[in-house]
N, C-alpha and C positions, 0 to 999 in steps of 0.2 A: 844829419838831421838833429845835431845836439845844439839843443834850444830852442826847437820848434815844439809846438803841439800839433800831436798825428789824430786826424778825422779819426774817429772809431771804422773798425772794421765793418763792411755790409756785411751783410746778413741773407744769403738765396732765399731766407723764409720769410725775411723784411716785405714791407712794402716800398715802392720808389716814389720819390719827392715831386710834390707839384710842380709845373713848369714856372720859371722864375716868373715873375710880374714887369711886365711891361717892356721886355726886351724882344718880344716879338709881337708881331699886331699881322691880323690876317688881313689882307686885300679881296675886296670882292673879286667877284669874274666878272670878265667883257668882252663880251659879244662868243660865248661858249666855248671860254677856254676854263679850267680847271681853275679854282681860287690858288693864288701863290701866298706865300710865308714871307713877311720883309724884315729884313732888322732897323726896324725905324731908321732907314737912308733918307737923303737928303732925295727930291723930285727927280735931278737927274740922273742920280742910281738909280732910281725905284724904276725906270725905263728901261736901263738896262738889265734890272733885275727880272722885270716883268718879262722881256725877253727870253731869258736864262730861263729861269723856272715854268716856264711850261710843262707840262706833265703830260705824257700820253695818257688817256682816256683810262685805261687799263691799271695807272701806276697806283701803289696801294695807298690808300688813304695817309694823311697826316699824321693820324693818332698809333696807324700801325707803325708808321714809320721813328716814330718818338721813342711807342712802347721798345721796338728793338734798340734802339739807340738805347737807352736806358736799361735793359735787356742787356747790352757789350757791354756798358760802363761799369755793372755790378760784376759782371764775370770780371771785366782785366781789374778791379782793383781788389777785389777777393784774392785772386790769383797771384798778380804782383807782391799784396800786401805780404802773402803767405811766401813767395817765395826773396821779397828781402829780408824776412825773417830768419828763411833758412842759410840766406847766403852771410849772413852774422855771425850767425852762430859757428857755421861752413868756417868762416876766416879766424874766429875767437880760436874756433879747435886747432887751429895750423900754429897756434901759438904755445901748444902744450906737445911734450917731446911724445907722451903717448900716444897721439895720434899718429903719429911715423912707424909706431913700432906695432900697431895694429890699426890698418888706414880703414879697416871696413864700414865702421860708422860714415864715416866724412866720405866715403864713394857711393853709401844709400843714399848719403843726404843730400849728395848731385843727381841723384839716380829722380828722387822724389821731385828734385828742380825741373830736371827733361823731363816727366813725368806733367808736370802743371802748366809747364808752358805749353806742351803738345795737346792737353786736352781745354788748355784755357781758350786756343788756336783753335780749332777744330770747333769746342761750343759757338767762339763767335762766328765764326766761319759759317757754322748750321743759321743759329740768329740770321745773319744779313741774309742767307739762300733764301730764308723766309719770304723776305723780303723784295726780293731780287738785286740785291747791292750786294753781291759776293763776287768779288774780286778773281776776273779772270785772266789768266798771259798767254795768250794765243801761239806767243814763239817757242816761249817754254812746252805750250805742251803739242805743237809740230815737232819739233826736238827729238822730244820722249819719241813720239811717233816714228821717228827716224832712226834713234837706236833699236825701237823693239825693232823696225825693220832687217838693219844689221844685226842682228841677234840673232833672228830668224833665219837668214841668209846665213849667216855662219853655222846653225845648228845642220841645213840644207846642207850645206856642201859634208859637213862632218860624215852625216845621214849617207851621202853618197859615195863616198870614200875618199873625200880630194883636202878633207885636212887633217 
């Protein structure tokens, strides 16, 4: 980043920024479908866009859906910001012999990185459930389901005397 200028860091007690001007324009509804959001496309996108963005009846409003969007943007870059912070400082320290001969500073201060990412993870995570845009893997967690099963079964048999 040497010769860039870095955005100031957000701020969780800040406010978040108006939505830019003019790069989105809302489309009426027709014939009782949910209004859709375009990015000023051209006619024959705007059909297929119109297509695409339909919304079940249920889906949450536009504004909720922004606020969270904007909601994750200030967590990851709070988050980020703070941990390429640490990861600098993490690598300047590798460069001094005393760090080798007492590493414990430089394993808290990866400790605090897993530390930020897991809860930066997890905030956004909570944000989109809000929402209902949380990110699910069906295989992943059949998977899971299949070792506890094996798990189970093996504590069974232990249980019964056969391991």
């Amino acid at each position: 980043m040497t010769g860039t200028t870095r955005k100031p860091e957000p701020s969780l007690q800040g406010r978040h920024p108006p939505p830019p001007r003019g790069e989105e324009e809302a489309r009426p509804a027709t014939q009782g479908q949910q209004p859709i959001i375009a990015d000023n496309h051209r006619s024959e996108d705007l059909t297929m866009a119109t297509h695409i963005s339909r919304r079940p009846a249920d889906a949450p409003p536009y504004e909720e859906l922004l606020e969270a969007v904007r909601t994750m943007d200030l967590y990851s870059q709070d988050a980020l910001n703070k941990i390429e912070g640490l990861a600098k400082l993490a690598l300047v320290s590798l460069e001094s012999p005393s760090t080798y001969l007492d590493p414990r500073s430089l394993a808290e201060t990866l400790k605090t990185i897993v530390y930020l990412a897991q809860d930066t993870c997890n905030s956004i995570n909570c944000t989109a459930e809000g929402v209902r845009g949380d990110y699910t893997n069906d295989a992943d967690r059949k998977a899971s389901g299949r070792r506890h099963d094996a798990m189970r079964a093996a504590q069974q048999q232990i249980a019964n005397g056969r391991g």
